[in-house]
N, CA, C and O atoms as a Tinker XYZ file with bonds, in Angstrom:
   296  protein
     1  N      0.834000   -1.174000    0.000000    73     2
     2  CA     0.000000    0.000000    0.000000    64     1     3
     3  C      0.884000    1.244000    0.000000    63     2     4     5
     4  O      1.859000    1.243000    0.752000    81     3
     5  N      0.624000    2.368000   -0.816000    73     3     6
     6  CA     1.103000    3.266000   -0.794000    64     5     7
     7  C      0.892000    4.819000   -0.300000    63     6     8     9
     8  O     -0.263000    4.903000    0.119000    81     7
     9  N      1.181000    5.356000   -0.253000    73     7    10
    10  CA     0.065000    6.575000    0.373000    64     9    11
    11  C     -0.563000    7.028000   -0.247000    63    10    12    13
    12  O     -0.884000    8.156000    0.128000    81    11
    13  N     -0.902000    6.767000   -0.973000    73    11    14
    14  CA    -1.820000    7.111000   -2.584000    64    13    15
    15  C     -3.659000    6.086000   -1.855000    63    14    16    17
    16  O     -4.806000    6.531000   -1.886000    81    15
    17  N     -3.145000    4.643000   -1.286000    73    15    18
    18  CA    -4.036000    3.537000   -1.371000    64    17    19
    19  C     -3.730000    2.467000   -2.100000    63    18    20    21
    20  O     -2.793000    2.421000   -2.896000    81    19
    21  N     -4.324000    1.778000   -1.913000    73    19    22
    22  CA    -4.162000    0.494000   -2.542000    64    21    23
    23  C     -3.787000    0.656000   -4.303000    63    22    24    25
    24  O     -4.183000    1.564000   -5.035000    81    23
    25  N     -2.864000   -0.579000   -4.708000    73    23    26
    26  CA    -2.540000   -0.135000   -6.041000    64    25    27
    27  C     -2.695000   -1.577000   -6.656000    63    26    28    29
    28  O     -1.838000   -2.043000   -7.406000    81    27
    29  N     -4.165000   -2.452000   -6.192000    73    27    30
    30  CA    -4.375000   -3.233000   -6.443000    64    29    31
    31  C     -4.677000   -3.547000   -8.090000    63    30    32    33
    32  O     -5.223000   -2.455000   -8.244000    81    31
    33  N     -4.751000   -4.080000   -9.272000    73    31    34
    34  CA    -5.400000   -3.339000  -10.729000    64    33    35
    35  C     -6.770000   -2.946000  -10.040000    63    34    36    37
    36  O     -7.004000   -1.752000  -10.230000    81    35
    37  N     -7.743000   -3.585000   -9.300000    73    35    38
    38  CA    -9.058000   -3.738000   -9.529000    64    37    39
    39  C     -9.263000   -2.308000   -8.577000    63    38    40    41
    40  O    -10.222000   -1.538000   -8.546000    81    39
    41  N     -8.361000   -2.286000   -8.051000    73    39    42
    42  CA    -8.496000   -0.664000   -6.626000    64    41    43
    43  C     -8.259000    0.653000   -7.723000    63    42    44    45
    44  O     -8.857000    1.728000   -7.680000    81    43
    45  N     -7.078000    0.189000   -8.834000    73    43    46
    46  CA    -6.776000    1.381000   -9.376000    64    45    47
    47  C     -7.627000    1.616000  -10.735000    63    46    48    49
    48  O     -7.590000    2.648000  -11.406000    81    47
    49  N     -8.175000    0.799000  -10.932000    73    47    50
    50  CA    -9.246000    0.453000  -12.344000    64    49    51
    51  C    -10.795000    1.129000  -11.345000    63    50    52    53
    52  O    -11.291000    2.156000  -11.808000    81    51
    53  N    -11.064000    0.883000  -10.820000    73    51    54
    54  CA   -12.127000    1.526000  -10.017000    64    53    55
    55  C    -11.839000    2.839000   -9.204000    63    54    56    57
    56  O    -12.762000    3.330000   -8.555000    81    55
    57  N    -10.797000    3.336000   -9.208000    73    55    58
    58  CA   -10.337000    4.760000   -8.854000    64    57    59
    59  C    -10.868000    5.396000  -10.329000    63    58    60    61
    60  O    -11.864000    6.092000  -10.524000    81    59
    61  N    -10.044000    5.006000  -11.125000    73    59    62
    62  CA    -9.588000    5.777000  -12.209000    64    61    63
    63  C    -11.101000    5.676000  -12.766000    63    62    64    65
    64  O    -11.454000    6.850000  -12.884000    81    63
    65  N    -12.310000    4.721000  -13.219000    73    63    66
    66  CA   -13.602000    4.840000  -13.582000    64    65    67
    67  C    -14.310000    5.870000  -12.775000    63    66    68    69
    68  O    -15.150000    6.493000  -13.424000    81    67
    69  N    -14.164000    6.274000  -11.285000    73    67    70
    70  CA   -14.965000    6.617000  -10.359000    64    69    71
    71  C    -14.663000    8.190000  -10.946000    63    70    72    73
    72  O    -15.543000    9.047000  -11.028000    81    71
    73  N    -13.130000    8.410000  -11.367000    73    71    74
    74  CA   -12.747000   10.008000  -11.949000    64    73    75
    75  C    -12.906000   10.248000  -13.613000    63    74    76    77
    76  O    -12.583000   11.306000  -14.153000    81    75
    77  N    -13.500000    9.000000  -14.383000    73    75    78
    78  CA   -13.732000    9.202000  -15.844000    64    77    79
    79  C    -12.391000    8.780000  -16.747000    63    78    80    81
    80  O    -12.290000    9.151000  -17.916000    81    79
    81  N    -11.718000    8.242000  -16.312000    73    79    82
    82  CA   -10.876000    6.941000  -16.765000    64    81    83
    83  C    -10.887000    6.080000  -16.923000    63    82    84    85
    84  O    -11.657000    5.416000  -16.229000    81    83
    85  N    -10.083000    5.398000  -17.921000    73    83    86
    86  CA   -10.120000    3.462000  -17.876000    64    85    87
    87  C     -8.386000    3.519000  -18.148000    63    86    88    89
    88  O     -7.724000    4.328000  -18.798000    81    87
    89  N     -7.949000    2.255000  -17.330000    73    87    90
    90  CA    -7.051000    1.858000  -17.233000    64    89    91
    91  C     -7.050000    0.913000  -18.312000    63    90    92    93
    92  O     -8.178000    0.502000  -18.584000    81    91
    93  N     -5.613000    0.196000  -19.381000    73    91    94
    94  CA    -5.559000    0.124000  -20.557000    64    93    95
    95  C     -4.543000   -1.177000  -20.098000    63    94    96    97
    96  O     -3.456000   -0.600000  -20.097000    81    95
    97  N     -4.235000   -2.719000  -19.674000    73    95    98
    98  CA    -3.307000   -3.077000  -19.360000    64    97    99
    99  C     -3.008000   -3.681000  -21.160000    63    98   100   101
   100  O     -3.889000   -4.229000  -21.822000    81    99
   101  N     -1.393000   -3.374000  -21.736000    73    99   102
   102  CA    -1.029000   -4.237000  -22.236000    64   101   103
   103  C     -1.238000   -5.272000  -22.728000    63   102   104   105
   104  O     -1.234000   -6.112000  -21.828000    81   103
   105  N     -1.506000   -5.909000  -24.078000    73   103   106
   106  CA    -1.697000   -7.271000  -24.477000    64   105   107
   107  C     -0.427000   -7.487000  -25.091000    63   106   108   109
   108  O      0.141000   -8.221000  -24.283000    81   107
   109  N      0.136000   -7.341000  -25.773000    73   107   110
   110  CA     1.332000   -7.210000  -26.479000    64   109   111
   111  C      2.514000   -7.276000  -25.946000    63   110   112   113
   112  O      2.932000   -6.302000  -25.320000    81   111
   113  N      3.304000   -8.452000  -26.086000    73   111   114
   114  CA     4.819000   -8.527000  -26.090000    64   113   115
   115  C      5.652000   -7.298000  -25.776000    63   114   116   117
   116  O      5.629000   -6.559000  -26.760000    81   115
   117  N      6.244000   -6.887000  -24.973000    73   115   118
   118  CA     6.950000   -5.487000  -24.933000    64   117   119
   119  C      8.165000   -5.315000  -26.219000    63   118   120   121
   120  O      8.847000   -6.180000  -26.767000    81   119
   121  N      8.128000   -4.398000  -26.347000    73   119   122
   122  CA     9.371000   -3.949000  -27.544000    64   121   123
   123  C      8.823000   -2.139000  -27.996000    63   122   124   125
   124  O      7.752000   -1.532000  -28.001000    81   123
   125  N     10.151000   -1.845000  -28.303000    73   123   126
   126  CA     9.871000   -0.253000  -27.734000    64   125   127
   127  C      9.437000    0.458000  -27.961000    63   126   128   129
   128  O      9.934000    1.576000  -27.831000    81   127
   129  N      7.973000    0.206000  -28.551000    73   127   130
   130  CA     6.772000    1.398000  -28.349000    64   129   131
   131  C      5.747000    0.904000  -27.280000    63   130   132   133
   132  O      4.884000    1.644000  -26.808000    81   131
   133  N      5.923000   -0.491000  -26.916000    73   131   134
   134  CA     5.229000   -0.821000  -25.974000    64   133   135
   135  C      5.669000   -1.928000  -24.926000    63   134   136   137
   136  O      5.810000   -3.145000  -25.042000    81   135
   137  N      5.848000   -0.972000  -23.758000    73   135   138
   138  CA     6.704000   -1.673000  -22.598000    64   137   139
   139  C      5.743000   -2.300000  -21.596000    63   138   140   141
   140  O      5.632000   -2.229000  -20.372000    81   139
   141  N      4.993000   -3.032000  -22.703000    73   139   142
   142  CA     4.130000   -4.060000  -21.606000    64   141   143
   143  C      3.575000   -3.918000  -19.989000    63   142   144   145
   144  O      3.358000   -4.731000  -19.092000    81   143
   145  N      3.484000   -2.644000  -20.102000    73   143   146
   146  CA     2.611000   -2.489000  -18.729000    64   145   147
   147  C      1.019000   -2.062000  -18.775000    63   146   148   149
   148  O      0.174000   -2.945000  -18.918000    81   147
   149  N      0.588000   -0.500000  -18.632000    73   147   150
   150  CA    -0.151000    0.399000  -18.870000    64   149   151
   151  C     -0.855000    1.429000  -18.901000    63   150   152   153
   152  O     -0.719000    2.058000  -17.851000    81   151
   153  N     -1.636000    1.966000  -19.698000    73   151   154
   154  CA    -1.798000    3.030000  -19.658000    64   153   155
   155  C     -3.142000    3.812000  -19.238000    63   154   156   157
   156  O     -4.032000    3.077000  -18.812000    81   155
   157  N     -3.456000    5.336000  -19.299000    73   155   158
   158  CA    -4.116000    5.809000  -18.860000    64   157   159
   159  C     -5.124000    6.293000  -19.381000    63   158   160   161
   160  O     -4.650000    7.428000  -19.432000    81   159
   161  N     -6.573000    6.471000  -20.020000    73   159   162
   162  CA    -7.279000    6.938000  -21.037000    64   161   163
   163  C     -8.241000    8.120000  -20.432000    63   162   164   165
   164  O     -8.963000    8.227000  -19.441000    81   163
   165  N     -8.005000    8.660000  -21.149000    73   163   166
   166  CA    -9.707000    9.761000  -20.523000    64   165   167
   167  C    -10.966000    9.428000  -21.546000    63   166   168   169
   168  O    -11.126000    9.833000  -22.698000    81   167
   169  N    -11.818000    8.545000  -20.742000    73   167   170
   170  CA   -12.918000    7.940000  -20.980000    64   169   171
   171  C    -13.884000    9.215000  -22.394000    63   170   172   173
   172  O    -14.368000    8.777000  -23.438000    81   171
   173  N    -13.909000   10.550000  -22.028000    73   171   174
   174  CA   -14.830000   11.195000  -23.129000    64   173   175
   175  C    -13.894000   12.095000  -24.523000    63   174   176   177
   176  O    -14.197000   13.077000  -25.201000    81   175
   177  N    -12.625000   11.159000  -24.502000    73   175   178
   178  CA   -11.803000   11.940000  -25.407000    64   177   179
   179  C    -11.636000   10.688000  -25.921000    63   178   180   181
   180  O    -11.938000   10.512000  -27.101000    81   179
   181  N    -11.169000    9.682000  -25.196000    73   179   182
   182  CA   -10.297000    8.671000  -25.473000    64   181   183
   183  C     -8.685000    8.929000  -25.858000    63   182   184   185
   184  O     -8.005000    8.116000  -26.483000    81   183
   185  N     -8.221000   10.194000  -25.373000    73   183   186
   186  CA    -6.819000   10.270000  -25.336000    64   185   187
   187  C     -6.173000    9.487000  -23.938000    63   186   188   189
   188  O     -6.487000    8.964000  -22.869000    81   187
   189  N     -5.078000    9.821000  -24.781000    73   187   190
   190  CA    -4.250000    8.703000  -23.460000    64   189   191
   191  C     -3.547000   10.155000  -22.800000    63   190   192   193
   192  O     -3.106000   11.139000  -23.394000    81   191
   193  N     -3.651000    9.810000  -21.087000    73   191   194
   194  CA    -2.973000   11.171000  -20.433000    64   193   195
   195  C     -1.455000   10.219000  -19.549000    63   194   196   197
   196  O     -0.679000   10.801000  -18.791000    81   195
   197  N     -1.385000    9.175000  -19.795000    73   195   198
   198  CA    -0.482000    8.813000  -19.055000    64   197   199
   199  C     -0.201000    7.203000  -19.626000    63   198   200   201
   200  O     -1.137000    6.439000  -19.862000    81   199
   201  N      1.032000    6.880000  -19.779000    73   199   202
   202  CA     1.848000    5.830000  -20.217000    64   201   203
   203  C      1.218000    5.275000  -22.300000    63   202   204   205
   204  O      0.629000    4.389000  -22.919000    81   203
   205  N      1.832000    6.428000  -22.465000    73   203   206
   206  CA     1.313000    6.226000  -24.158000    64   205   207
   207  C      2.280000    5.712000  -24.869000    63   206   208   209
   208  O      2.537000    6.002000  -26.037000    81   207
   209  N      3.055000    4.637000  -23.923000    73   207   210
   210  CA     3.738000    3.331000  -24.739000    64   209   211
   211  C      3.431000    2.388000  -23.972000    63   210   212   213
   212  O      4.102000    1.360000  -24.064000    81   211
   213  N      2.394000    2.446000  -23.046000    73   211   214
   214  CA     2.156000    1.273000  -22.120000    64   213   215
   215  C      3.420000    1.067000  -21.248000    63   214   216   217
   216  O      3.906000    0.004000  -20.862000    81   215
   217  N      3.859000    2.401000  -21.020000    73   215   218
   218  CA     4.668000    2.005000  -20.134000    64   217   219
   219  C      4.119000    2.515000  -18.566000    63   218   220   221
   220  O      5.023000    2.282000  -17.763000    81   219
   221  N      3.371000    2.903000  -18.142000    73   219   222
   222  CA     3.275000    3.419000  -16.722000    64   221   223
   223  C      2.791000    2.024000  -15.732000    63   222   224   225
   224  O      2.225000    1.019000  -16.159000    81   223
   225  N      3.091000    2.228000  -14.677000    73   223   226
   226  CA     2.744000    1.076000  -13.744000    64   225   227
   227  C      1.270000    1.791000  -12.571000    63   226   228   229
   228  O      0.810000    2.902000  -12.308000    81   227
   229  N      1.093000    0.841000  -12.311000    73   227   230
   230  CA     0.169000    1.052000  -11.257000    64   229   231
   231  C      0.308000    2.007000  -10.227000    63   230   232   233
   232  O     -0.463000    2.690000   -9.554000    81   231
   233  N      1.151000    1.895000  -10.285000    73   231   234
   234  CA     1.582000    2.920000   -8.720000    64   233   235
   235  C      1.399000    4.647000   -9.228000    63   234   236   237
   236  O      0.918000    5.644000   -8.689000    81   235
   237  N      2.253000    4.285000  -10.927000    73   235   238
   238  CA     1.886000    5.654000  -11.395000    64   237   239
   239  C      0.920000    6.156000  -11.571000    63   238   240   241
   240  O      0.745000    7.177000  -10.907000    81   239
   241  N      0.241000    5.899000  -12.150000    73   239   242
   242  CA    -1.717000    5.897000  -12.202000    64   241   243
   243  C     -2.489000    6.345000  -11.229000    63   242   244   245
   244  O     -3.415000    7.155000  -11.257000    81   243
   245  N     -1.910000    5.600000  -10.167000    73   243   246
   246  CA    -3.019000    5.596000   -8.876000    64   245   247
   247  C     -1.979000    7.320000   -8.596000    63   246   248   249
   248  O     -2.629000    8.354000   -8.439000    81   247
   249  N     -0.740000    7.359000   -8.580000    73   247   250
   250  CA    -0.641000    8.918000   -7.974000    64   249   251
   251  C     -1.037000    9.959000   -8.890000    63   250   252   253
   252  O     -1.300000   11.105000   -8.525000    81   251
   253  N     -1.084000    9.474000  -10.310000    73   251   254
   254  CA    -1.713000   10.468000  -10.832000    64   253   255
   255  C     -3.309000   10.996000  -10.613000    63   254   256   257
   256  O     -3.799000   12.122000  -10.695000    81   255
   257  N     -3.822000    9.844000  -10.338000    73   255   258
   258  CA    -5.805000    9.767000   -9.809000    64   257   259
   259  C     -5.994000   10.779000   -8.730000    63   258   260   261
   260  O     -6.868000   11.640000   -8.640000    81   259
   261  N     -4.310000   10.317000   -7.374000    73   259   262
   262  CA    -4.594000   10.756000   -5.670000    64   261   263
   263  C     -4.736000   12.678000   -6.897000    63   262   264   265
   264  O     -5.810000   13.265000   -6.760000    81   263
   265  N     -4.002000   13.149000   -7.579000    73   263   266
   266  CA    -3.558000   14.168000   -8.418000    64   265   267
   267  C     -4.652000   14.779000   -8.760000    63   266   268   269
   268  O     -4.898000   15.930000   -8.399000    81   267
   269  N     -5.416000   14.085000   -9.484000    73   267   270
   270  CA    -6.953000   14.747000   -9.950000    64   269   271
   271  C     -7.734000   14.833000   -8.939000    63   270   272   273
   272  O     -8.444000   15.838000   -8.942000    81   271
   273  N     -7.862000   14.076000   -8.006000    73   271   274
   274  CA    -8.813000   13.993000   -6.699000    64   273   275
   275  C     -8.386000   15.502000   -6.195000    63   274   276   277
   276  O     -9.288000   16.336000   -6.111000    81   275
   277  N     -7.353000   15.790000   -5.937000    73   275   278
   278  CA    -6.735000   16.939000   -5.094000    64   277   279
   279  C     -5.848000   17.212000   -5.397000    63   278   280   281
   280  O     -4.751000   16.775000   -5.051000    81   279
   281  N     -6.267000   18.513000   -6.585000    73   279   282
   282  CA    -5.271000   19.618000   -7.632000    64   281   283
   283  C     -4.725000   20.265000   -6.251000    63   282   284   285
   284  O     -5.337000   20.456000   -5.200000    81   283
   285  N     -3.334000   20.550000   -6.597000    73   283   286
   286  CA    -2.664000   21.401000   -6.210000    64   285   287
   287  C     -3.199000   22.880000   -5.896000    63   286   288   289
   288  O     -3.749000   23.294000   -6.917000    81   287
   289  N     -3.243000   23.762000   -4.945000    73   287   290
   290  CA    -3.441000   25.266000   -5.432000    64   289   291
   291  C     -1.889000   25.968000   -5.954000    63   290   292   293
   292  O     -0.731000   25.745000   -5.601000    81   291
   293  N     -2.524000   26.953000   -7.004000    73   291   294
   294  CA    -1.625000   27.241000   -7.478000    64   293   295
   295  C     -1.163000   28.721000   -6.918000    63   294   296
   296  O     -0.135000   29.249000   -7.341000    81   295
């Protein structure tokens, strides 16, 4: 567990739906446009905001989510 929360897939796949995301895991063999992990989508664009070679891990995701939950003030 991290201080983020759990970085279970099914904890961070249900974070990321609950903020208008879907988590994207990898099907594909890694080689270097795609480093077999995954990535981040924004559900009403369908752009990818995070690991757009399938490279981000779970842990990254979920701190990017704790991120949207609670923007910084600027």
């Amino acid at each position: 567990m991290t201080m983020y929360g759990s970085t279970s897939e099914e904890a961070v796949r249900k974070r990321a739906a609950r903020l208008c995301y879907r988590v994207v895991k990898s099907r594909d063999h890694p080689h270097p446009d795609n480093q077999g992990l995954y990535m981040l989508v924004r559900n009403e664009s369908g752009m990818c905001v995070l690991g757009g070679r399938f490279d981000a891990t779970l842990e990254d995701i979920n701190e990017y989510l704790a991120n949207e939950e609670s923007p910084q003030a600027s």
